[in-house]
C-alpha positions in Angstrom: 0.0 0.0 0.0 1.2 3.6 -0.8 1.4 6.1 1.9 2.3 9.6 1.6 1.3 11.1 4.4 3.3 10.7 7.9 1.2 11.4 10.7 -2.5 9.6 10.2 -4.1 10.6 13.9 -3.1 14.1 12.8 -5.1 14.2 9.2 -8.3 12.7 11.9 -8.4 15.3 14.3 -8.5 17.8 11.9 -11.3 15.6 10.1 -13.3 15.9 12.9 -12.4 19.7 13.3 -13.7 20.2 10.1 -16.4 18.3 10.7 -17.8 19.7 14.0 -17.4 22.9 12.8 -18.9 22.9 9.5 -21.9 22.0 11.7 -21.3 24.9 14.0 -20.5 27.2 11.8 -23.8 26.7 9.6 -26.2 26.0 12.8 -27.6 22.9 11.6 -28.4 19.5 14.1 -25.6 17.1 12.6 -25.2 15.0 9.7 -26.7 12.9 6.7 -24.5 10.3 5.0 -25.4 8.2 2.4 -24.3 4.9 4.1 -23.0 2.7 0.8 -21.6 0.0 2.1 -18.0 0.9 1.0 -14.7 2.7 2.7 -15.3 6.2 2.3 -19.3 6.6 3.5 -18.0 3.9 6.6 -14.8 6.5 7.6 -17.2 9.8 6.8 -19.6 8.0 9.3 -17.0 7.1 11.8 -15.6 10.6 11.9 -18.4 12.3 12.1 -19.6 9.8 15.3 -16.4 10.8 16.8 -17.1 14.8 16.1 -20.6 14.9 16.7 -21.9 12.2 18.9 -23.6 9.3 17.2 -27.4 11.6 17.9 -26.2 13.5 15.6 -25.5 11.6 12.8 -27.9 10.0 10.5 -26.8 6.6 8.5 -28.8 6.4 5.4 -28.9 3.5 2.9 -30.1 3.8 -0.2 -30.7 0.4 -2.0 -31.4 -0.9 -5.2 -33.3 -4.6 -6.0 -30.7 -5.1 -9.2 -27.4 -4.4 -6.7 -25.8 -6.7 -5.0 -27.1 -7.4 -1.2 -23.1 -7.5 -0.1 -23.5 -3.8 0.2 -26.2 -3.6 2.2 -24.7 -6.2 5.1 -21.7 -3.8 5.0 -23.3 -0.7 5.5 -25.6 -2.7 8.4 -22.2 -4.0 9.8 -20.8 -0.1 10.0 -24.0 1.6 11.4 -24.2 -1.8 14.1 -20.5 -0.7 15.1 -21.4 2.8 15.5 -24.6 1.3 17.4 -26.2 4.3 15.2 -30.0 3.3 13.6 -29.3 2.3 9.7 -32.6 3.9 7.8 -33.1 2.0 4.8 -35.1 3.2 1.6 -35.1 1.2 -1.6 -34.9 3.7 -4.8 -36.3 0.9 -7.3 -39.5 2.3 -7.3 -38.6 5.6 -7.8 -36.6 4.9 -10.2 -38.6 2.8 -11.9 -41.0 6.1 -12.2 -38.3 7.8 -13.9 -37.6 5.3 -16.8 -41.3 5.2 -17.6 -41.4 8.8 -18.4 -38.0 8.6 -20.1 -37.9 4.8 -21.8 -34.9 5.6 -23.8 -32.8 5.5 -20.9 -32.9 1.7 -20.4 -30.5 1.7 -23.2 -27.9 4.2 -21.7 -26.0 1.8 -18.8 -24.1 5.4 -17.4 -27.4 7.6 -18.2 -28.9 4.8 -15.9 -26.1 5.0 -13.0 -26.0 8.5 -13.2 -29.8 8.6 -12.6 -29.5 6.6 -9.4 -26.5 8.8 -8.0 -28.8 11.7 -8.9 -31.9 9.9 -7.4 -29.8 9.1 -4.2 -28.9 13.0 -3.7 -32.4 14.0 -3.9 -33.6 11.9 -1.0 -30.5 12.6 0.9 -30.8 16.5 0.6 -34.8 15.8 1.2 -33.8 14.7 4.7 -31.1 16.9 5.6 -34.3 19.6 4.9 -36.5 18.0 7.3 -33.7 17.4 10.0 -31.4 20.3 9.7 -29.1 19.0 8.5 -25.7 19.0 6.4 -24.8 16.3 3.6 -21.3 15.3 5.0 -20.0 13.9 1.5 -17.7 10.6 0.3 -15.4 12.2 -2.2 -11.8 11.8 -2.3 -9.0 13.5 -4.0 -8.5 10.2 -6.1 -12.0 10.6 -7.6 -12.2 14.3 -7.3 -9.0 14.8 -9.5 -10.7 12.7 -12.2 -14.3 13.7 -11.9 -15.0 9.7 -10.9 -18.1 11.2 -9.5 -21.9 11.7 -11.0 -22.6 15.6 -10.8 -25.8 16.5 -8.5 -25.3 13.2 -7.4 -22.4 11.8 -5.2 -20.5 14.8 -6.0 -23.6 16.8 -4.4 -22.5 17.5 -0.5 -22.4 20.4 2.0 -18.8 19.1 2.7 -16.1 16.9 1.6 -14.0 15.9 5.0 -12.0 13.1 2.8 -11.8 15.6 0.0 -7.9 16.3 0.3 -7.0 12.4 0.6 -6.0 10.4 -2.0 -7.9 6.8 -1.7 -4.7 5.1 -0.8 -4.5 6.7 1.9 -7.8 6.2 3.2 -7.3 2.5 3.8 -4.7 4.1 6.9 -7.4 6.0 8.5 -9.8 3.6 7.9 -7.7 0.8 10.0 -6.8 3.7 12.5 -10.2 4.3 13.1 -11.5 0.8 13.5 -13.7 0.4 10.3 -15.1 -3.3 9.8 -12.3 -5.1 7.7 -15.0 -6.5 5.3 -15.4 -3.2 4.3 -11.5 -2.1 4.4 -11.1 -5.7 1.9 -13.9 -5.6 -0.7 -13.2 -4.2 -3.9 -14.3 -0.3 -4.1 -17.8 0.0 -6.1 -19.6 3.2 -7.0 -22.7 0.9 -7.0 -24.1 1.7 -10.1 -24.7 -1.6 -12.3 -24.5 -5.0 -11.2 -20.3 -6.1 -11.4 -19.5 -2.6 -11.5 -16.0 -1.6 -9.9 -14.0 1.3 -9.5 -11.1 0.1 -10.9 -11.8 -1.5 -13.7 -14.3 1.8 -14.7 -11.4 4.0 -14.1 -8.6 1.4 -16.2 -5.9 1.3 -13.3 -5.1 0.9 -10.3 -5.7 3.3 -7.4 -2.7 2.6 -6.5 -0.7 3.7 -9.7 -3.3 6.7 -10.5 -2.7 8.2 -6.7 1.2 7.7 -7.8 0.5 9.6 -11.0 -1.6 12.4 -9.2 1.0 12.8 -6.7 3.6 12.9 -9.4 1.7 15.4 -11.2 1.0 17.6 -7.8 4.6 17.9 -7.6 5.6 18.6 -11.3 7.1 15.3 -12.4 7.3 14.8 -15.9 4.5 12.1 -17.5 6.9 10.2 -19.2 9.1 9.5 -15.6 5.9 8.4 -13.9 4.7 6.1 -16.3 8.0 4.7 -16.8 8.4 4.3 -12.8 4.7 2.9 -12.4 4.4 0.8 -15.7 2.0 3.0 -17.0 1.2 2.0 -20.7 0.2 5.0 -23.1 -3.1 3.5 -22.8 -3.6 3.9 -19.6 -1.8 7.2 -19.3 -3.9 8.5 -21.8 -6.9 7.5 -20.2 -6.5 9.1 -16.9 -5.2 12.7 -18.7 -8.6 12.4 -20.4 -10.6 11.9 -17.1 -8.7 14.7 -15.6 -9.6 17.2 -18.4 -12.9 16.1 -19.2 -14.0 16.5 -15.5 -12.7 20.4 -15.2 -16.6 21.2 -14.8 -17.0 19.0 -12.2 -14.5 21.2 -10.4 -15.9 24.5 -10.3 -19.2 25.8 -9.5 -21.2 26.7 -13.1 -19.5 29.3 -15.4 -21.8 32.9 -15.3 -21.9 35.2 -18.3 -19.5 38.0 -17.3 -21.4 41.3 -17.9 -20.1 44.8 -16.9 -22.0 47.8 -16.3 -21.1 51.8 -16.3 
């Protein structure tokens, strides 16, 4: 495993910092995190039990009937560690609403993923209404940096604690703050499609892209990093296409620039 960062307890008290006070600061009751099933919801979850006190954090999961059940024992697993209430809400038949009005989509697998990201936000921001609430995000630098993320949908939060870590070194904190190791050891999944993983989406490694990233960050030259990683053209390719194909993602909407007298 990669680590770049020296001093792990450090980088999770200012996660919970950040956390507490992005609560304070904006005078809402605690929390809503879309509970996957996966690394990064379990360590938001974990962080924010630590920062807030479990009352103030609510664990939602947000299944769907074509996904694999795995998920859902994971994400029960994490909120039975946290002793935190899991609330569960199955999207398939709101989904199922949505590809009635717009049939074409059944042929579009990413239109369809996209849509359940999308449909996932809705219901999580819907709750965060009624509680008071912020929507503590997932995100990580790894997926950030790439736009490996659905627009108005994952990528919708109030805040990103994890947003400044690479995905490497997640699997530290995640140890360092006791997460289930069924979750730490599974294979990261966006949950999108049935077999769906992030790696194999993305073409590499998370391992050699956070090398890469890194590498970039600190003005490396590409052809040095993909020599030193075993990075084929291919794949180097692939990730410089992610990275400026995703620019949008990045930045809040561009506004016509007007200038009055």
């Amino acid at each position: 495993m990669v680590q770049f960062i020296e001093n792990y307890d450090t980088i999770i008290d200012l996660a919970v910092r950040f956390i507490r006070d992005e609560v304070n600061n904006s005078q809402t009751s605690g929390v809503v995190i879309g509970l996957s099933g996966g690394i990064d919801s379990a360590i938001i979850a974990h962080l924010s039990a630590v920062a807030l006190g479990k009352e103030a954090v609510d664990l939602v999961h947000l299944p769907e009937e074509e996904l694999d059940s795995i998920h859902t024992e994971d994400a029960r697993a994490v909120a039975h560690d946290l002793n935190i209430p899991l609330r569960m809400i199955e999207i398939s038949p709101m989904l199922d609403s949505v590809f009635k009005l717009l049939p074409n989509i059944e042929d579009n697998t990413l239109a369809k993923g996209n849509l359940k990201a999308r449909v996932r936000a809705v219901i999580l921001y819907s709750i965060a209404n009624i509680d008071n609430r912020l929507v503590a995000g997932t995100s990580n630098k790894s997926e950030i940096s790439i736009g490996y993320g659905t627009k108005f949908g994952d990528l919708a939060a109030d805040m990103w604690p994890i947003g400044e870590l690479y995905k490497t070194e997640l699997y530290e904190v995640a140890e360092k703050l006791g997460v289930n190791q069924k979750v730490i050891t599974k294979p990261p999944t966006a949950g999108l499609w049935k077999g769906q993983t992030d790696e194999k989406e993305i073409g590499v490694s998370y391992e050699k892209l956070d090398k890469f990233l890194i590498g970039l960050e600190n003005n490396r030259k590409e052809e040095f990093l993909a020599k030193k990683l075993q990075l084929n053209e291919e794949q180097i390719a692939r990730i410089k296409q992610l990275i400026s194909s995703s620019h949008h993602k990045r930045r809040m909407p561009k506004t016509l620039s007007i200038t009055r007298k």
